[in-house]
Every structure is written in structure tokens, then in C-alpha cells.
N, C-alpha and C positions, 0 to 999 in steps of 0.2 A: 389370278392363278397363273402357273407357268406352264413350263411343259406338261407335267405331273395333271394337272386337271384339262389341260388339253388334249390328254391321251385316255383321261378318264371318259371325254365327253365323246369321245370318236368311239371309245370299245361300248359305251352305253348307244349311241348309234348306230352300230351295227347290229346289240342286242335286239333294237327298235325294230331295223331291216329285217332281223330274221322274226320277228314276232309277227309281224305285218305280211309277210310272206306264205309261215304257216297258216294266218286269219285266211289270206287271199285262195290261198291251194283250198281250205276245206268252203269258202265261199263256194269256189267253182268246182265242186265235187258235190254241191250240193243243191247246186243249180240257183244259189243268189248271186253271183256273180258270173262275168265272164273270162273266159282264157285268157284273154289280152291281158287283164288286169292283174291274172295271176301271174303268167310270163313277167311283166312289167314289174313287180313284186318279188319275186326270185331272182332276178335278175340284179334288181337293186341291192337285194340279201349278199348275192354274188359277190358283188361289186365291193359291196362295206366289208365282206371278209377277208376279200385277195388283196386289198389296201392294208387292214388289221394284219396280217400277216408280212405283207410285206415291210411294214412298220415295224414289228417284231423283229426280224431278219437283221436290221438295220440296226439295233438297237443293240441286240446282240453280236451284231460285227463291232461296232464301236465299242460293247465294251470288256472283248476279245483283245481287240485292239490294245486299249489302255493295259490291259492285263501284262500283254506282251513288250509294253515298255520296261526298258531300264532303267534301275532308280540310279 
């Protein structure tokens, strides 16, 4: 794969992060888990979207960019 499935397996990672996050919050809202875990968990969630987004960002600068060339 190239880029194209390397940005699949990142946004499918993040999905993961946020899946894993929501398990973690209702763990610790219902007393099988602890805070920590859940913090640790949303955090992670956090993390994988402010990357997915900033990837986005990027993506569309460059291809703003090519737009804006002269043929």
C-alpha cells in the first residue's frame, strides 16, 4: 500500500482511540475501571484526532497548493 492505505490505517486508529475511550469513560462511570485509565484513554483519543486533523490540514494545503499552479 501507499499513502492511500497508510492514511486509511491512521483514520481506522483513531476510530480505535476513540472506541477505547468511550469503553474506558463508561468502565470508570461505572465503577469497573479506574480514572487513570480512563484520562489515559481520552487522552490517547485526543492525541489520534489532533494528528488526523492536522494530516487533513496538510493535505489540503498541498492540494490548494497544486490548484494554484500555472499550467
Amino acid at each position: 500500500g501507499g499513502f492511500g492505505a497508510a492514511l486509511q490505517r491512521a483514520v481506522e486508529g483513531a476510530v480505535e482511540a476513540g472506541h477505547a475511550a468511550d469503553a474506558g469513560g463508561v468502565r470508570a462511570l461505572t465503577g469497573g475501571g479506574g480514572v487513570a485509565e480512563a484520562v489515559l484513554a481520552v487522552s490517547r483519543a485526543e492525541l489520534a484526532l489532533q494528528t488526523a486533523v492536522a494530516v487533513r490540514d496538510r493535505v489540503v494545503s498541498a492540494y490548494q497548493d497544486v490548484m494554484r499552479m500555472p499550467i
